[in-house]
N, C-alpha and C positions, 0 to 999 in steps of 0.2 A: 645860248640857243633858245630860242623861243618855242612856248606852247605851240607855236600853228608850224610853227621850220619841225617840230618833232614829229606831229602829227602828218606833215606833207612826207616827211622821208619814212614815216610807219609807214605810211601807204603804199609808197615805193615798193618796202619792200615787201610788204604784206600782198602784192600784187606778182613780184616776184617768185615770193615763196609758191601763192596759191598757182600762177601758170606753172612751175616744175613740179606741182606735186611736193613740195617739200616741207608742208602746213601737217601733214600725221607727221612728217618727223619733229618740227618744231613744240609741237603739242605734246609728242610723246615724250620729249627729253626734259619737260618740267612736270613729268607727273608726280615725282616725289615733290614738288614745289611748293609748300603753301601759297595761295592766291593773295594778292596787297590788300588791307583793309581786314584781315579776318581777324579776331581776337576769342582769346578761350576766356571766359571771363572778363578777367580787366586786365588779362595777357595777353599783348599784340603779337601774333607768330605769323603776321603775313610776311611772303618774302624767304621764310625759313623752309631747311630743306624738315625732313619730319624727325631727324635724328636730333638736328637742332633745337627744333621745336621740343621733342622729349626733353633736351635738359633744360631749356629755360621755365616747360611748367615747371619740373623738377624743382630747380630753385626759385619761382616765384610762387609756387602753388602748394607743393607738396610738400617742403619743409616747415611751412607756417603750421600745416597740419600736425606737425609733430608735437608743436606746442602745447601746454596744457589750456584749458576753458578752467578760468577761474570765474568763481560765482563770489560776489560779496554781496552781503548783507548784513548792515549796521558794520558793527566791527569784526565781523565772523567770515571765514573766509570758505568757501567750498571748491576743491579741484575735482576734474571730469580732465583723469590724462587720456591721451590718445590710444595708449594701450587699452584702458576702461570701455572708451568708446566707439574702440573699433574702427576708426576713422580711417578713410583710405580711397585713394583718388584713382580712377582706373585711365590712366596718363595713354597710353595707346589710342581708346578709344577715342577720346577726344582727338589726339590728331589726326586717327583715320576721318573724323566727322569732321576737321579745318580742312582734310585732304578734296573730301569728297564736297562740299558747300564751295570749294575755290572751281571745283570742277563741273558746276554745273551751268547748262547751258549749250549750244552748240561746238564744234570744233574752231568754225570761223569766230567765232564772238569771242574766247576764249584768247584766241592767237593776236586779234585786232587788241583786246585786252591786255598783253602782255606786251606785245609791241608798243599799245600809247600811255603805258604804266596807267590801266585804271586802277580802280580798286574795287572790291566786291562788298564792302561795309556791313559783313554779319558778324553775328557774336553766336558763340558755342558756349552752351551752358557747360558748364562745370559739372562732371560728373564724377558726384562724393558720393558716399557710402557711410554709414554707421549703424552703433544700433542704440533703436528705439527705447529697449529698455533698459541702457547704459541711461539715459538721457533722462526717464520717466522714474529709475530711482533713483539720480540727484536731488529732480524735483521734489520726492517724496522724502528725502533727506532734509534740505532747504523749508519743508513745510513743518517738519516735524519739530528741528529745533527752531525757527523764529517764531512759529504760530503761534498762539498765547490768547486763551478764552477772556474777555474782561471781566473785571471784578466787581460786582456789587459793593457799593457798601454797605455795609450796618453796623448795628450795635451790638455788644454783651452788656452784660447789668452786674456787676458783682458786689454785693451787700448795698453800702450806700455811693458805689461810683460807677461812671456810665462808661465804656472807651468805646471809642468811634474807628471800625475798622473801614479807611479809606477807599474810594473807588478806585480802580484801577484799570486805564483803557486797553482795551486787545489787540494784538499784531495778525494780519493777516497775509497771506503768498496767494497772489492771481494766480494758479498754477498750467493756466491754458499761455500767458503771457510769457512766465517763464521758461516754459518750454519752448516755444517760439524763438524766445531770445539764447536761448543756447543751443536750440541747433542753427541759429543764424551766425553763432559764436561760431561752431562748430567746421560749418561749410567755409566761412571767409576767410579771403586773401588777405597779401598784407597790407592791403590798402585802409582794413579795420581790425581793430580791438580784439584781442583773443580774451575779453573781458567783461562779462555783466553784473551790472548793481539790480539788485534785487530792490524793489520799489515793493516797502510795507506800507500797508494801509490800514491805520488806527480804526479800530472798532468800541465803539462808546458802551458802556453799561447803562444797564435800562433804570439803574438807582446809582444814580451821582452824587459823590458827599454833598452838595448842595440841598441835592432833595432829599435828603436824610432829613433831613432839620424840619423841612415841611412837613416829611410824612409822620413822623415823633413829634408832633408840636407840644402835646403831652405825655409826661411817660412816668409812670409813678416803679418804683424799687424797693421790694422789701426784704429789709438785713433780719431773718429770723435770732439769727447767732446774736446780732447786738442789738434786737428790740428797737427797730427805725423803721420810716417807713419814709424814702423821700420824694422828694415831686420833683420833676424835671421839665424844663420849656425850652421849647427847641434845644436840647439837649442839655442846656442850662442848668444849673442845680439851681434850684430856688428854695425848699425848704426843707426840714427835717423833722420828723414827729415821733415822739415815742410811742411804742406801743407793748399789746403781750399778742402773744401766740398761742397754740393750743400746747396741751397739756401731750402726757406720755401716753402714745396711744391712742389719741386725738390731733395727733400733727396735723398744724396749715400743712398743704401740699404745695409739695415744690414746685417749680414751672415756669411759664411763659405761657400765661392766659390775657384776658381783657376785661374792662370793665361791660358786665353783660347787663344791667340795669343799676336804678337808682330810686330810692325814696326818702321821703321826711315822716319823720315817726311810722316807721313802717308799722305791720302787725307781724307776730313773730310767729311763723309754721313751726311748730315743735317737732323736729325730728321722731321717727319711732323706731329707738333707741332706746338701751337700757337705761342710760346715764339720766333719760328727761321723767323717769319716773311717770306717776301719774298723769303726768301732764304730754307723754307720747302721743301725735296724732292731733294733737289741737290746734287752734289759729290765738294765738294770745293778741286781742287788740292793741292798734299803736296807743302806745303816752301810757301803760296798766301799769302798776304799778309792779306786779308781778314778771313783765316785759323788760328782757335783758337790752335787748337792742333798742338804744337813745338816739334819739335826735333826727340821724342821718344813717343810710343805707346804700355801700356802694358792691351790689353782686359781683362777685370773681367765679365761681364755680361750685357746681351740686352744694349750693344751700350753703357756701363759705363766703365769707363777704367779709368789710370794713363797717365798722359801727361803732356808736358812744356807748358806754359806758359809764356806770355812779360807781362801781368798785374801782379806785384810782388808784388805788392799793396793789392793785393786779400788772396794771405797767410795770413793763423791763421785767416779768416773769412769764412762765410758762404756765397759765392760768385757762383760758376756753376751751372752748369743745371744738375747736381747728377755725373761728373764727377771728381776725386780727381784731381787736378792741383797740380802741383809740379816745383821750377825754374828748367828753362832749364838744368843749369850744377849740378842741384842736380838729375835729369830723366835719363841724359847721363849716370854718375856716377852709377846710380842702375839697369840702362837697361841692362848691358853686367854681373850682376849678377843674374839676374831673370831668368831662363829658362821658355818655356810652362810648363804648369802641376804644377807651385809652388804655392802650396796653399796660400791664403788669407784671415783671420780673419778680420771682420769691425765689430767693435762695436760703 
């Protein structure tokens, strides 16, 4: 039978019914009827009476919901069951909303409707339910164990060797996205995924082993314990020098200081000091004979420095007033490699 032979004998009887008066009965006797064309979601329930309609969400809608939301990230897996999150579809309502969306419009339009099988083509949102802060602390679960601050690199200095602790980049969780994506998990049919991958995103350190090496172009380390004192480039050990240290009571100080200036034949501020005797408070000119400090002058901290030395004697012992002594032509040697600002490690 053809579209227009339907439509001529709808009319027929649609003209029928409406002279007896018999279009409120035809009207009333499909009011449990869902309307052709309506769907709850991505659930077609036109055509269905509404008890019908209850078991097919039933099984297309509401057992998916039972499912658990699982979250993965990298190799870590996070569940959000339905008991957690409270999930739960209020299956009535919606059919009363497929009921009442089938029924609207006049009583003739309706009848002529049902007679020339049109369809009504709406969709009924799916009405789910959970809770937010079932959802908000997975999120905050998910962010706690993948998140991961980056790591700086740098250095320690220990006697005469340097190690280089590596950069290491940071893990981050969008957590306005992940949230999004599971309660999207959350609500849908089985048409999708009761499944999200957590999308981390790499965060850089602001000092990358790369720039290590830049930022230490020089780096000098001194082994009090084995009387050395070595030079480093770009982390590179280049060379090793003997030297002495202060005495008992006059310790070099330990630390992590810098080169704070530099001179050649400096003149020598006499401490005032018991130890400097008569000569506390003076300025001894560079090159005097009386002038401990030879050649070269490289400031570390309150008046403790690197210098030459004529007592050679005193290398590889605990000999100055907390000053590092080093031979003359081994200070020459390292002075025109030291700039200000090169850091210093004494251990």
């Amino acid at each position: 039978m053809s579209r227009t032979t339907i439509v001529i004998a709808a009319a027929a009887v649609f003209v029928l019914l409406a002279g007896t008066g018999a279009v409120l009965a035809y009207d009333s006797g499909r009011s449990d009827t869902i309307a052709a064309g309506i769907r709850v979601g991505a659930v077609d329930v036109g055509g269905l009476s509404s008890r019908a309609a209850r078991e097919k969400l039933d099984a297309r809608l509401v057992r998916p919901l039972r499912k658990p939301v699982v979250v993965v990230a990298g190799e870590r897996e996070f569940t959000l069951t339905a008991r957690t999150s409270r999930v739960q579809a209020d299956v009535d309502a919606m059919v009363s909303e497929a009921l009442r969306r089938g029924r609207e419009g006049g009583i003739l339009a309706r009848t002529w409707r049902g007679l020339t099988g049109g369809d009504v083509e709406a969709v009924v949102a799916p009405r789910i339910s959970y809770s937010s802060e079932a959802v908000a602390r997975l999120v905050n679960r998910v962010r706690a164990r993948m998140s991961r601050k980056p790591v700086d690199a740098n250095i320690t200095l220990a006697g005469q060797r340097v190690a280089v602790r590596r950069s290491l980049p940071g893990l981050a969780v969008d957590p306005r996205r992940l949230r999004a994506e599971v309660q999207r998990a959350l609500v849908s049919d089985t048409a999708a995924p009761r499944s999200v991958r957590v999308s981390l995103k790499k965060t850089q350190p602001k000092v990358t082993t790369a720039r290590l090496a830049r930022r230490y172009e020089t780096v000098l380390a001194v082994d009090r314990a084995g009387y050395r004192v070595t030079l480093f480039k770009r982390l590179k050990r280049v060379r090793s020098y003997p030297i002495a240290v202060g005495q008992a009571g006059l310790e070099t100080p330990a630390g992590r200081y810098t080169i704070q200036n530099k001179a050649v034949n400096p003149a020598w501020h006499v401490p005032n000091s018991a130890w400097a005797g008569s000569l506390a408070g003076s300025v001894i000119p560079g090159g005097a004979p009386n002038n401990p400090i030879k050649a070269r002058w490289l400031g570390v901290y309150d008046g403790v420095g690197l210098h030459g030395t004529t007592d050679r004697g005193s290398i590889g012992t605990n000999a100055s007033h907390g000053c590092i002594r080093m031979l003359i032509e081994d200070i020459e040697k390292l002075y025109d490699r030291v700039p200000v600002g090169t850091p210093i490690f004494i251990s």
